[in-house]
C-alpha positions as CSV (number, residue, x, y, z in Angstrom):
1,X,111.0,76.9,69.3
2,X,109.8,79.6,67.1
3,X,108.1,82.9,68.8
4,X,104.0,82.4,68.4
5,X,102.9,84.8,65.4
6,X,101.5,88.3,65.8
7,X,98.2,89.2,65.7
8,X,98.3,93.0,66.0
9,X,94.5,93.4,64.1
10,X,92.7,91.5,67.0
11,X,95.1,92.6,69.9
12,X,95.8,96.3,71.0
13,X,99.3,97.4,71.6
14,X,100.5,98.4,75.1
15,X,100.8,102.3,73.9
16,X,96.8,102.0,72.5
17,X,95.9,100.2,75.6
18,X,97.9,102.8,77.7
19,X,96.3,105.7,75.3
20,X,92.7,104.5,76.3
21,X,93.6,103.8,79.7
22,X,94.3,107.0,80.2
23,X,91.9,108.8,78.4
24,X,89.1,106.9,80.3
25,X,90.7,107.9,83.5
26,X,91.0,111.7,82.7
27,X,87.6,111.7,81.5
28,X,86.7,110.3,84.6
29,X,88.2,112.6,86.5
30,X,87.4,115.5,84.3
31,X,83.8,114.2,84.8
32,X,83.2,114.1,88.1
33,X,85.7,117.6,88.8
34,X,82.8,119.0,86.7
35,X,80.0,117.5,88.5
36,X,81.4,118.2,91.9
37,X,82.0,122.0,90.3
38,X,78.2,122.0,88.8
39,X,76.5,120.8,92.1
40,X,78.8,123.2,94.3
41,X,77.4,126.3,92.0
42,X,74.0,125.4,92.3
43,X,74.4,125.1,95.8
44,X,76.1,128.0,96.0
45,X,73.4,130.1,94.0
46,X,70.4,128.8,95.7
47,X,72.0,129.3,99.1
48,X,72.5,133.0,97.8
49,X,69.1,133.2,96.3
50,X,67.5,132.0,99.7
51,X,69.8,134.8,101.5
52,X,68.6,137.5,98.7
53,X,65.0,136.8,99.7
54,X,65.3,136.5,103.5
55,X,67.4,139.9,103.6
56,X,64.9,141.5,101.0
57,X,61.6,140.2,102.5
58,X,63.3,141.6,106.7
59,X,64.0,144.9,104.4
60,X,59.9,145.5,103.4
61,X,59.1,144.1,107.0
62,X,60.9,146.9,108.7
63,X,59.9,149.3,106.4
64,X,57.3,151.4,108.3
65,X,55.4,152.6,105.3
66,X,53.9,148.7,105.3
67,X,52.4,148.8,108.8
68,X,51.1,152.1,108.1
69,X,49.7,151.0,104.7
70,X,48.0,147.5,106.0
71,X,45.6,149.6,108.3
72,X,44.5,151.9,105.6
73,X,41.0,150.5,104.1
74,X,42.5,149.6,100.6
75,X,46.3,148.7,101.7
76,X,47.1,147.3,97.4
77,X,47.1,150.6,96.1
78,X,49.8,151.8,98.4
79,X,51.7,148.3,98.6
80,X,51.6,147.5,94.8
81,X,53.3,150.0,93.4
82,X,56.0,149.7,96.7
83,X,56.4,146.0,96.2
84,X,56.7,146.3,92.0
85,X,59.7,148.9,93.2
86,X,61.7,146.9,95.7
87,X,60.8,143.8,93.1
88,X,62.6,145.7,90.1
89,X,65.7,147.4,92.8
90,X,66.5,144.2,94.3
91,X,66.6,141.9,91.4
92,X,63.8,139.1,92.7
93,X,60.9,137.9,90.7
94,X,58.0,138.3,93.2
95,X,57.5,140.6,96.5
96,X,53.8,139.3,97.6
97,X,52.3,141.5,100.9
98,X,49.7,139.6,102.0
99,X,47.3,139.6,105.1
100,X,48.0,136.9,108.6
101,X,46.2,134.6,106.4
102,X,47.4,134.7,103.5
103,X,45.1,136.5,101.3
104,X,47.4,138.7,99.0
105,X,47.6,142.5,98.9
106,X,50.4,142.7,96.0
107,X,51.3,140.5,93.1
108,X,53.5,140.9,89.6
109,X,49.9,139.5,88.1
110,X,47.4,142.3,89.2
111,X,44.8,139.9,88.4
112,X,46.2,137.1,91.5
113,X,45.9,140.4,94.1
114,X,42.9,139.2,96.6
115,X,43.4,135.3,96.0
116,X,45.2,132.8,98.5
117,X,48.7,132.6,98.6
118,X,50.2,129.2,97.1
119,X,53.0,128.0,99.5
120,X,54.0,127.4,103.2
121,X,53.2,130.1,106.1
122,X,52.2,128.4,109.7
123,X,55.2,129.4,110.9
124,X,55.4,133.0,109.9
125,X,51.7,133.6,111.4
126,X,53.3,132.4,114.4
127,X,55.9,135.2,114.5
128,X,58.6,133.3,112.9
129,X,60.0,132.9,109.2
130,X,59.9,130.4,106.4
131,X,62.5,129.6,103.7
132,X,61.1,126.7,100.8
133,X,61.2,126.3,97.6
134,X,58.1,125.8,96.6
135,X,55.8,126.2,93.0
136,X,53.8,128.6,92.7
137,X,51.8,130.3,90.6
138,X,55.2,131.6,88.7
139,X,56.5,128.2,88.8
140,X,59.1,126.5,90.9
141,X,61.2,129.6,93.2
142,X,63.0,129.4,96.4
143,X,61.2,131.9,98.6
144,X,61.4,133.5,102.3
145,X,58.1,134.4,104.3
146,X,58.5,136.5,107.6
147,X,55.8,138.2,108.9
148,X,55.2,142.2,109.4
149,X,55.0,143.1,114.0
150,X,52.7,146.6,114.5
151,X,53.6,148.7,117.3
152,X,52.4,146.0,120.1
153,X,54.7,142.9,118.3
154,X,51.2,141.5,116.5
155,X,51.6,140.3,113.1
156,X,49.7,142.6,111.0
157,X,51.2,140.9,107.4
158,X,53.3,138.8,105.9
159,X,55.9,139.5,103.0
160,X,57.1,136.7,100.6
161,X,60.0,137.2,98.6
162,X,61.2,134.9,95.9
163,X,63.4,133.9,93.1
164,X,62.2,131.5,90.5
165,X,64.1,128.1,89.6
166,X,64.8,129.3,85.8
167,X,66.3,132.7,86.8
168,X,68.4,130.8,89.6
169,X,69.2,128.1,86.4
170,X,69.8,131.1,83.8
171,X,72.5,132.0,86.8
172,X,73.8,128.8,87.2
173,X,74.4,128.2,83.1
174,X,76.6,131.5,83.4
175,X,78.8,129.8,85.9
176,X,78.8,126.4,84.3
177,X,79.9,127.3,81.0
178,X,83.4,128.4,81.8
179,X,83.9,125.4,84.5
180,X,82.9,123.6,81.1
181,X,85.4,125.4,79.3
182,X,88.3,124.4,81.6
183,X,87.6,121.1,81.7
184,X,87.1,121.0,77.8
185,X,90.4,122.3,78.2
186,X,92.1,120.0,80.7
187,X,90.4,116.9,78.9
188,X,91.8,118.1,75.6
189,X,95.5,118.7,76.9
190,X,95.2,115.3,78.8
191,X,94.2,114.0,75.5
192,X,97.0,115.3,73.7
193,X,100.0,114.5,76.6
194,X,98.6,110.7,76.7
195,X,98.7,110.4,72.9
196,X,102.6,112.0,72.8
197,X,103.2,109.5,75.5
198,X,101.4,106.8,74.2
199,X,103.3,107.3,70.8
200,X,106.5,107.4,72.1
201,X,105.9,104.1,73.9
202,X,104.6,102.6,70.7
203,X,108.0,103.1,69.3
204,X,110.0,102.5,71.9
205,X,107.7,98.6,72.3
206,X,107.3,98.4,68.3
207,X,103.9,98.5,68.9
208,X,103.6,95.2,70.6
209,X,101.1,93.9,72.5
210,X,101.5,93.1,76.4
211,X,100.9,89.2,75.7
212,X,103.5,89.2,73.1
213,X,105.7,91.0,75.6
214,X,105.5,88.8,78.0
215,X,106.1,86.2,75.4
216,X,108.9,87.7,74.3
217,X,110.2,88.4,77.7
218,X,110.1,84.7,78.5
219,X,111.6,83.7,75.4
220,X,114.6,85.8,76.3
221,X,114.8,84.7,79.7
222,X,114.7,81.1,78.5
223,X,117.5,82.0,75.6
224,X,119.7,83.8,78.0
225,X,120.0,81.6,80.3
226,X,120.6,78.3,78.0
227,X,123.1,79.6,76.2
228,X,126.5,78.3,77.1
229,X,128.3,81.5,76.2
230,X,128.5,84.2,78.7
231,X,126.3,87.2,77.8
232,X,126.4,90.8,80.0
233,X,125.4,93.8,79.5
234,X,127.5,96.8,80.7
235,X,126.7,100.7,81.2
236,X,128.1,103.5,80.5
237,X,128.7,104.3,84.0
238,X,130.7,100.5,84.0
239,X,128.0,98.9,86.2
240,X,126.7,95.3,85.1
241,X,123.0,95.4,83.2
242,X,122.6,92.1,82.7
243,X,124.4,88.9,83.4
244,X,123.3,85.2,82.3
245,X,124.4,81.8,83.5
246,X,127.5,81.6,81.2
247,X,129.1,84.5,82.4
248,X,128.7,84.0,86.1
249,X,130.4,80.5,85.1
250,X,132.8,81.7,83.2
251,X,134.0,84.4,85.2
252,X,133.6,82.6,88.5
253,X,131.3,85.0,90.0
254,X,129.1,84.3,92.8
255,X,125.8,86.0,93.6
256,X,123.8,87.8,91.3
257,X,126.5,90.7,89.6
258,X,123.7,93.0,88.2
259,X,124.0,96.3,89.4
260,X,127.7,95.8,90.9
261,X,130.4,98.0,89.6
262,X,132.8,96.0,87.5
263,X,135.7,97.2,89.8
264,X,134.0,95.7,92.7
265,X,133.9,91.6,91.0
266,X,137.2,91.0,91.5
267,X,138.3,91.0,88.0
268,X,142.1,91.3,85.9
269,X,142.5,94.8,84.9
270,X,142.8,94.0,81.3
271,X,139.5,92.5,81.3
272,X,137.5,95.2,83.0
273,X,139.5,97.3,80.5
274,X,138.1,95.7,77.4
275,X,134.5,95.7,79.1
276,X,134.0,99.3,79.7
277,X,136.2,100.1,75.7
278,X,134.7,102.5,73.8
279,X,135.8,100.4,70.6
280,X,134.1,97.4,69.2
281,X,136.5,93.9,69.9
282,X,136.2,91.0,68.1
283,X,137.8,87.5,69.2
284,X,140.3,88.5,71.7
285,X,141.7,86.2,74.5
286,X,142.0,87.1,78.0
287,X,142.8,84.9,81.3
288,X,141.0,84.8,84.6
289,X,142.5,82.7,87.1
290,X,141.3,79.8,86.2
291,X,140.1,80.3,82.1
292,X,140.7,81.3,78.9
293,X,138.3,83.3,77.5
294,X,137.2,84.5,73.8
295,X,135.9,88.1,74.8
296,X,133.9,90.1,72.0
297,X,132.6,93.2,72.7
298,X,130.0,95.8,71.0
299,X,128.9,99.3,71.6
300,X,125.7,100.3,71.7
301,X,124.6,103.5,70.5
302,X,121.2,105.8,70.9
303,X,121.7,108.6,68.8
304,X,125.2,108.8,68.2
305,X,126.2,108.6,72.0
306,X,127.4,105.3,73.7
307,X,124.4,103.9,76.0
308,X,126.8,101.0,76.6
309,X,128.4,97.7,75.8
310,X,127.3,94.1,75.2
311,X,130.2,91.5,76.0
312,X,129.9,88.2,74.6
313,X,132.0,85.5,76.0
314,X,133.3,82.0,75.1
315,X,135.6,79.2,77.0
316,X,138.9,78.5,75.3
317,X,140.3,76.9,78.2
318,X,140.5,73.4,76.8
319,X,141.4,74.5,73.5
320,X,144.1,76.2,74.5
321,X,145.2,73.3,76.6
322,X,144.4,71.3,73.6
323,X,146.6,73.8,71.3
324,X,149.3,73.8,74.0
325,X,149.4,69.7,74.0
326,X,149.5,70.1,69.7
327,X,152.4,72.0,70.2
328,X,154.1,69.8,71.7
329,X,153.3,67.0,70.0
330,X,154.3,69.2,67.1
331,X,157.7,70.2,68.3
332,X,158.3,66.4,68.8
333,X,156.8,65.5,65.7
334,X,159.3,68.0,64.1
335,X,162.1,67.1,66.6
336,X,161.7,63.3,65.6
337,X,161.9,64.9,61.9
338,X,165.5,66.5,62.6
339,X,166.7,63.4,63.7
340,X,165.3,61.4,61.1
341,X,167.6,64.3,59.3
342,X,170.7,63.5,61.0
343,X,170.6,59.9,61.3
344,X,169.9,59.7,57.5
345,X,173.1,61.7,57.1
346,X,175.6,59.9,59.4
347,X,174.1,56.5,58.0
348,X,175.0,57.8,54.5
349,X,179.0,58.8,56.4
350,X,178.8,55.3,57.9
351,X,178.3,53.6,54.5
352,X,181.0,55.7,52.4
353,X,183.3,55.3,55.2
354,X,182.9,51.1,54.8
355,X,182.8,51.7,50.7
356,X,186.1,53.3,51.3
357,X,187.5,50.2,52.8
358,X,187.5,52.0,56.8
359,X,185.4,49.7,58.8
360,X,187.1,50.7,61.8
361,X,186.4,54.0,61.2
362,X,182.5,53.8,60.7
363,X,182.1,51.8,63.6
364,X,184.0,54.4,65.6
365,X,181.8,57.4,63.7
366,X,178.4,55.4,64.8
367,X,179.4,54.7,68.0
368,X,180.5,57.9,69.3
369,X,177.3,59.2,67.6
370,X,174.8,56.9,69.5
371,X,176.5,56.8,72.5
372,X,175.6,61.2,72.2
373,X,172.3,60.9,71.8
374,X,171.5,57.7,74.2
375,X,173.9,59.7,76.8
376,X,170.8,62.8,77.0
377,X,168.4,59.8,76.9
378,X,169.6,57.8,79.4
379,X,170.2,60.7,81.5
380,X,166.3,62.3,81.4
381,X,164.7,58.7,81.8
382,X,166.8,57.7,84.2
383,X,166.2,61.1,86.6
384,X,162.6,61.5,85.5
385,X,160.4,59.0,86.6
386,X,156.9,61.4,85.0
387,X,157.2,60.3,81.4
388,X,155.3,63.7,80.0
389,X,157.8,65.5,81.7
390,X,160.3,63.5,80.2
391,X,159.1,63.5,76.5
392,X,158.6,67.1,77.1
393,X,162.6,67.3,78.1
394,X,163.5,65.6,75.3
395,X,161.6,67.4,72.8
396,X,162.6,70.5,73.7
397,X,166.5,69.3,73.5
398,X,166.2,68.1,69.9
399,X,164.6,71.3,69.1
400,X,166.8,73.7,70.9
401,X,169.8,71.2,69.0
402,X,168.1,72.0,65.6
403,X,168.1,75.7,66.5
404,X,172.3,76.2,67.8
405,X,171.3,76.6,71.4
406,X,173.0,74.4,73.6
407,X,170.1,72.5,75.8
408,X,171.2,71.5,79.6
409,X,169.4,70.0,82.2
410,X,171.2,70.1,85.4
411,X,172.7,67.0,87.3
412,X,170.4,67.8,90.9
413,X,167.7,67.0,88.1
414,X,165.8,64.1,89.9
415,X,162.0,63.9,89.7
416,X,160.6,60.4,91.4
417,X,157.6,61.6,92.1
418,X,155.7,65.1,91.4
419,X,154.3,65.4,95.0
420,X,151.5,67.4,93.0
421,X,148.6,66.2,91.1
422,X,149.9,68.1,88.4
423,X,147.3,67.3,84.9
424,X,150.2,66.8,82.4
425,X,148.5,69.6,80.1
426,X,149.5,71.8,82.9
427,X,153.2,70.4,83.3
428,X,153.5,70.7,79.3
429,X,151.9,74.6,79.5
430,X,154.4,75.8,82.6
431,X,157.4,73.8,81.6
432,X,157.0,74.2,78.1
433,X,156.2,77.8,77.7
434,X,159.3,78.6,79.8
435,X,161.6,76.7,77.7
436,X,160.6,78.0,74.6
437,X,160.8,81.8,75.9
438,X,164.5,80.8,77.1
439,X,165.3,79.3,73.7
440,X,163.8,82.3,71.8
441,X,165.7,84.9,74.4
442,X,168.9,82.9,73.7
443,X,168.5,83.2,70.1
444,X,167.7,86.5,70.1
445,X,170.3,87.7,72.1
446,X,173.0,85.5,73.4
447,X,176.6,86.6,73.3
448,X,178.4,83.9,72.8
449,X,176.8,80.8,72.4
450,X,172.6,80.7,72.7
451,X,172.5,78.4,75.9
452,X,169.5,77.1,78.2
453,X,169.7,75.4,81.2
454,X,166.7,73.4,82.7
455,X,166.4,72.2,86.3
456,X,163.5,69.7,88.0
457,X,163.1,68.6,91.4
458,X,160.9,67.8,93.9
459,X,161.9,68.3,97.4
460,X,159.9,68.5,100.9
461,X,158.4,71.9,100.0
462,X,157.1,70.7,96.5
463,X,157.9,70.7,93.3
464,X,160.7,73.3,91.7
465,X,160.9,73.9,88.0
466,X,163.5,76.4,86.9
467,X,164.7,77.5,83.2
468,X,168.0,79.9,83.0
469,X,168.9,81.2,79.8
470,X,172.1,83.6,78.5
471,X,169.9,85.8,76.4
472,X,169.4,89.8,77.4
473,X,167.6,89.0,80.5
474,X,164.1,91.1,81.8
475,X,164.6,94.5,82.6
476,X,163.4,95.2,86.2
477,X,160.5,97.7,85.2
478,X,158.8,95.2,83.2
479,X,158.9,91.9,85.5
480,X,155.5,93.4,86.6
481,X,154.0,93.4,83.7
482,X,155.5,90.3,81.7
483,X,152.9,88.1,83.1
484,X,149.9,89.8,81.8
485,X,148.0,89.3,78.4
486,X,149.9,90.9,75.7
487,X,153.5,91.6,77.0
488,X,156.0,90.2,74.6
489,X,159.5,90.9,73.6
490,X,158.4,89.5,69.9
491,X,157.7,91.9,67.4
492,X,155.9,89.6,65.7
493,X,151.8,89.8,66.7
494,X,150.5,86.7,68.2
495,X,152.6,86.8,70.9
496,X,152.6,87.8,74.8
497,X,149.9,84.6,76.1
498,X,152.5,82.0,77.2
499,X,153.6,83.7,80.3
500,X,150.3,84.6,81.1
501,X,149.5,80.8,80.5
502,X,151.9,79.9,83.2
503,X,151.0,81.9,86.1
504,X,147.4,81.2,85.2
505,X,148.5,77.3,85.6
506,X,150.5,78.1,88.6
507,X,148.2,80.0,90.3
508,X,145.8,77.0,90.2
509,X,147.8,74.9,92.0
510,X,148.6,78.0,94.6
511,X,152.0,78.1,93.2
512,X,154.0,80.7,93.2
513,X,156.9,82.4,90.0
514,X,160.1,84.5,90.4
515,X,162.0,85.9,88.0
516,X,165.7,86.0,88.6
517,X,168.8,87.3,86.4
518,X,171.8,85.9,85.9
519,X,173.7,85.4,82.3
520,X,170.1,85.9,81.3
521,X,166.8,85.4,82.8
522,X,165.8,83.1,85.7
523,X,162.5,81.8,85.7
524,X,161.6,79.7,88.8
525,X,158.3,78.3,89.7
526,X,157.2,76.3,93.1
527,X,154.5,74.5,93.6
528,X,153.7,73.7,97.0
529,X,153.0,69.8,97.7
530,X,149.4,68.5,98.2
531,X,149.8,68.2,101.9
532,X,151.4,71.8,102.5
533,X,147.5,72.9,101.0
534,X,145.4,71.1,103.8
């Protein structure tokens, strides 16, 4: 089903979305940082302004020129010019001296000395103070009244002392404009770190939108696992990435593999090997216990360094048990051939020996002939009851025959029944495979004579295969590793999987195989009856 098409002008991609995201949150935050910093300032400075006019207006209450000067007949004349003094020193905007009620002696506007003062004083008459903010006739201003004690503790005057809203504002600006500053700043720098970040997710997502991720995603979730090919994904530190169906199928694994070290899944060596290679493979086979398999493998690189490797793979067990089975039918086919050969020729002896006028002699010529070849037959079929075991014998004599190398199956040879539910593909891999090594070893190699010597039997224990040849033999360093993928005698490439075959065969039926030396190598395999595995 083909991936729904992209609409990138009516959708934002994750990185824009991301972008604006955060952008709205920094200004946000940038926001209310500078509203928490602007309300903290004006608190601060109108807390310090109500200080600056309590401490002044205590100041001029002390002061014992102002009790001295409020019992003189005209008090102004002495207090104005005091109170414009202390006013201009002490940085305020109005010092007002005015009588118990309120009627003022001093003013910054000459023409308001004599009139009522405009705000709160009860509680200063009363011997106490009074801190407001309060519009007056200079406008708004946060302001302190406390009243003036004679000698006897009667209040004889009161002082106000203020500072006006737009000289407190004029303050406040000059603290706000460098919190503005920083957060210009911070906003800006936010700003530019969520655009780098934001464009590096835009290339890293192609620009894609989240809904067209997540469509994506679930297209390859539903492609992974539906595939019958085994697909993983391996680091660079050789643990598992990713792992589909296939491959957990494939490689017999149980559980879910991802995150596991490759070392820890039970794995052959060679396989693990070719997962963690730093070289691209293409369409090599490799055995499990129980498969064949068609391993490919790619390296991924992110600027020029290996991040790591994608292994495909692919089942080849039946079509190498299907190639095994051609073989054979193959080697018979061509076995079948060579006698076709023969009997052709001693046919042609047999007729120029009765066109010579000897009868008696072509009759003894085609008799000793057959009864050679129905001798081996009548020997196989009447010891070997399996009949793919006996084809298989019988093959593999006319083709050892046609090659010089003198085929013998042993007279303890006796096969009733298997006492295994041995698939025939499996008899032909095992069997087969170790014939064909021992004809190739005695070709290769023999001193006298290439011989091979085949024996088949089933006893209590199971059944017992073994296949002696006189070639050079196995040296004793490499029995080890003759069994895995690869190991070959051949020079010839396309070698070194048939005795891999057979233990992988073996090993499914908990067999077990030995190598042995003699005149050549030994090559004995056992598989234990059905009963001996319950």
């Amino acid at each position: 089903m083909p991936a729904p098409p992209r609409t990138r002008s009516s959708r934002w991609s994750l990185a824009r979305q991301l972008l604006v995201l955060q952008l709205a949150v920094l200004l946000v935050l940038v926001a209310g940082g500078l509203t928490i910093a602007y309300l903290d300032a004006r608190r601060t400075v109108t807390d310090r302004a109500r200080e600056q006019s309590l401490a002044v207006a205590h100041a001029i209450a002390d002061a014992p020129g102002v009790v001295h000067a409020v019992s003189t007949p005209d008090p102004s004349a002495m207090l104005e010019p005091y109170a414009l003094q202390v006013q201009a020193d002490a940085d305020v905007d109005f010092v007002t001296i005015m009588t118990p009620r309120g009627i003022r002696y001093t003013h910054p506007n000459p023409a308001l000395i004599g009139q009522p003062f405009l705000g709160h004083i009860g509680a200063a008459q009363r011997g106490g103070l009074v801190t407001e903010t309060y519009t007056g006739s200079l406008g708004p201003s946060v302001r302190a009244v406390v009243p003036v004690f004679d000698a006897n503790h009667r209040v004889v005057a009161l002082v106000a002392v203020g500072i006006t809203i737009a000289a407190i504002s004029a303050e406040l600006r000059d603290r706000v404009w460098p919190l503005a500053g920083v957060a210009g700043a911070v906003l800006l720098v936010g700003a530019c770190g969520g655009w780098l970040v934001s464009a590096r997710l835009k290339r890293q997502t192609r620009g894609i939108a989240p809904g067209e991720l997540s469509n994506l995603f679930e297209y390859h979730e539903a492609v992974l696992h539906s595939v019958r090919e085994g697909v993983l994904l391996v680091g660079r530190d050789g643990r598992v990435g990713l792992c589909n169906d296939g491959a957990r199928a494939l490689l017999g694994l149980t559980g879910d593999p991802v995150g596991r070290p490759l070392a820890e899944l039970g794995l052959p060596e060679e396989l693990v090997a070719a997962f963690v290679s730093a070289e691209t493979r293409t369409e090599e086979l490799h055995l499990t216990d129980a498969r064949v398999l068609v391993v490919s493998t790619t390296v991924v690189r992110s600027g020029g360094r290996a991040q790591g490797t994608v292994v495909i793979l692919r089942d080849h067990t039946e079509l190498q048990a299907l190639t095994g089975e051609l073989t054979t039918a193959r080697s018979l086919a061509e076995a079948l051939r060579s006698q076709a050969h023969e009997a052709a020729n001693r046919l042609h002896t047999v007729v120029s020996l009765v066109e010579l006028g000897r009868p008696e002699d072509a009759v003894e010529f085609a008799t000793a002939e057959l009864a050679l070849a129905q001798e081996l037959t009548d020997r196989v079929m009447s010891a070997v009851s399996e009949p793919v075991l006996a084809a298989l014998l019988l093959g593999k004599a006319a083709e050892a025959n046609e090659r010089g190398v003198e085929f013998t199956i042993t007279p303890d040879t006796v096969i009733e029944d298997l006492g295994v539910a041995l698939a025939g593909r499996d008899l032909v891999t095992i069997l087969g495979n170790l014939i064909d090594n021992g004809i190739d070893a005695a070709v290769r190699g023999a001193s006298g004579r290439p011989g091979v010597v085949v024996t088949a039997f089933t006893d209590e224990a199971g059944l017992l295969l073994r296949v002696a040849d006189n070639g050079p033999g196995v040296p004793e360093e490499a029995v080890e590793d003759m069994f895995r993928r690869g190991w070959s005698t051949k020079a010839a490439e396309g070698h070194g999987l048939g005795l891999a075959l057979v233990v992988q065969a073996v090993r499914r039926y908990s067999g077990s195989v030995e190598v042995g030396r003699d005149a050549g190598a030994v090559f004995t395999v056992r598989l234990p009856r059905q009963e001996a595995l319950r």
